[in-house]
C-alpha positions as MATLAB code, in Angstrom:
seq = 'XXXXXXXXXXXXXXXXXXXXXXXXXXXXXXXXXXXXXXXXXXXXXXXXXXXXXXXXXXXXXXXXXXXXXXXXXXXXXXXXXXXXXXXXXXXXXXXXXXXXXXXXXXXXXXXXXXXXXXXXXXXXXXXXXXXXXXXXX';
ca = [
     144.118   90.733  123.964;
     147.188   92.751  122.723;
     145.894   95.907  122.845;
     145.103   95.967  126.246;
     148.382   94.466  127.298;
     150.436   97.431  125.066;
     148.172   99.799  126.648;
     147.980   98.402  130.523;
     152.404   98.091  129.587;
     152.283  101.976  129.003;
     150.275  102.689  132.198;
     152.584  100.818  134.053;
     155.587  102.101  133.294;
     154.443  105.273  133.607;
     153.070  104.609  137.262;
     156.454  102.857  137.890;
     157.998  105.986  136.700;
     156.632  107.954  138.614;
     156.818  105.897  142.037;
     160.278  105.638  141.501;
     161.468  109.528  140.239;
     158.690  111.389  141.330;
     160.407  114.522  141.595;
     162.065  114.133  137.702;
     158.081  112.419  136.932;
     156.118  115.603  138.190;
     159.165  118.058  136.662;
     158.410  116.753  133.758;
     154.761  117.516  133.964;
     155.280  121.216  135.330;
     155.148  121.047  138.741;
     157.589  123.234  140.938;
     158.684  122.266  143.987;
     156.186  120.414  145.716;
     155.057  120.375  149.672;
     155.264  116.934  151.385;
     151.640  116.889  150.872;
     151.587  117.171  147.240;
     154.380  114.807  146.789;
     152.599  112.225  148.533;
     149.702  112.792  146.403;
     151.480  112.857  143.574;
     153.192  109.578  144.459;
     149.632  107.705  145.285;
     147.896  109.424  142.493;
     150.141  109.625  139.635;
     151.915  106.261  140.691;
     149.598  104.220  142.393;
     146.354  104.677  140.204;
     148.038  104.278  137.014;
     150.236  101.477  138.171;
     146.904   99.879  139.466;
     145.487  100.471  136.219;
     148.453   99.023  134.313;
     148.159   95.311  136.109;
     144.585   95.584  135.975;
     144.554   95.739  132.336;
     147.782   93.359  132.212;
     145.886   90.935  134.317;
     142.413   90.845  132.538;
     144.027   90.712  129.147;
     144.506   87.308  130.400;
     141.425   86.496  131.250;
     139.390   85.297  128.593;
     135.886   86.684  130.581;
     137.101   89.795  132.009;
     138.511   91.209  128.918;
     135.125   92.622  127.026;
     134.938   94.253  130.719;
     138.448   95.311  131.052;
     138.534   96.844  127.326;
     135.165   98.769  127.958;
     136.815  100.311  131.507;
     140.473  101.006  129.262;
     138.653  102.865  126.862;
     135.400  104.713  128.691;
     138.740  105.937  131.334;
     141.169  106.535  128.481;
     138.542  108.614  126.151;
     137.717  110.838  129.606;
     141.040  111.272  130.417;
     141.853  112.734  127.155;
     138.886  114.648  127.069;
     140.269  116.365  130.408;
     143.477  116.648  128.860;
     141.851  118.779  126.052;
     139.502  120.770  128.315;
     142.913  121.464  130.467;
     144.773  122.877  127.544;
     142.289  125.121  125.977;
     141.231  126.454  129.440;
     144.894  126.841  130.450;
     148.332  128.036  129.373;
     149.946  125.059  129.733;
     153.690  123.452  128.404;
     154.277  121.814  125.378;
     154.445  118.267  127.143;
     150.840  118.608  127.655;
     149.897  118.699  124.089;
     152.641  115.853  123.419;
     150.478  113.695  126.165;
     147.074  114.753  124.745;
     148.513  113.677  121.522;
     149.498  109.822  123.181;
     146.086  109.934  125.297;
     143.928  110.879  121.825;
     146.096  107.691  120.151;
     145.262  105.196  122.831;
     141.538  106.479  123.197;
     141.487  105.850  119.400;
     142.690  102.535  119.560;
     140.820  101.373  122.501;
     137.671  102.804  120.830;
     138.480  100.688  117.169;
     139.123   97.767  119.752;
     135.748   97.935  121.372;
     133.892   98.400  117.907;
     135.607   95.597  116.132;
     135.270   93.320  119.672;
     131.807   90.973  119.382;
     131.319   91.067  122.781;
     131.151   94.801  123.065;
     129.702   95.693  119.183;
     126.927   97.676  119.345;
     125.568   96.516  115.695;
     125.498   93.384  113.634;
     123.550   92.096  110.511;
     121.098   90.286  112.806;
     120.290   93.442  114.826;
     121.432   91.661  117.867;
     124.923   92.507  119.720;
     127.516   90.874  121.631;
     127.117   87.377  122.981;
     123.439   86.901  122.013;
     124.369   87.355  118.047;
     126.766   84.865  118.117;
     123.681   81.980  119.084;
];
């Protein structure tokens, strides 16, 4: 499934990114200087999770039954986080990166979402009033 293999490609280079530079990665997001603490969280958080979530997706898209799972997880995670995203900058003054990464989360929530609607497994309508697998009998 392409779209979870461009989108599982972004998170991992992004999680790679940021377990290799995470000083530039976290600069770049508008964090000072960090304790040891915070770097290490930053370093399992920002790189592990989304480098977890990157071969996850990479993986599944290769799976022929784990991909109406994997694109239902990709987009329910990707629609929250973008949500937060929004929450984050209306609540708070925050850089001009942040709106440029709400703008890329919205995108791949968007995408994710058309991918789930126009996906038979996952479609929540059909002509026959039955969805996924069972309309297809």
């Amino acid at each position: 499934m392409t779209i979870l293999r461009l989108i599982g490609a972004l998170y991992l280079l992004s999680g790679v990114w940021c377990l290799l530079a995470p000083k530039l990665a976290s600069g770049y997001l508008g964090y000072g200087a960090l304790s040891p603490a915070a770097q290490a969280e930053f370093f399992t958080v920002y790189g592990g999770l989304q480098t977890g979530l990157g071969v996850a997706m990479l993986w599944c898209s290769l799976i022929q039954p784990a991909r109406a799972g994997a694109l239902l997880f990709a987009t329910l995670f990707s629609a929250i986080l973008a949500l937060s995203r929004l929450i984050s900058i209306l609540n708070a003054n925050t850089p001009n990166e942040h709106t440029l990464l709400l703008a890329l989360e919205l995108s791949i929530a968007a995408a994710l979402i058309y991918s789930c609607y126009r996906d038979p497994d996952l479609s929540f309508y059909s002509k026959s009033g039955v969805s996924g697998r069972a309309a297809k009998q």
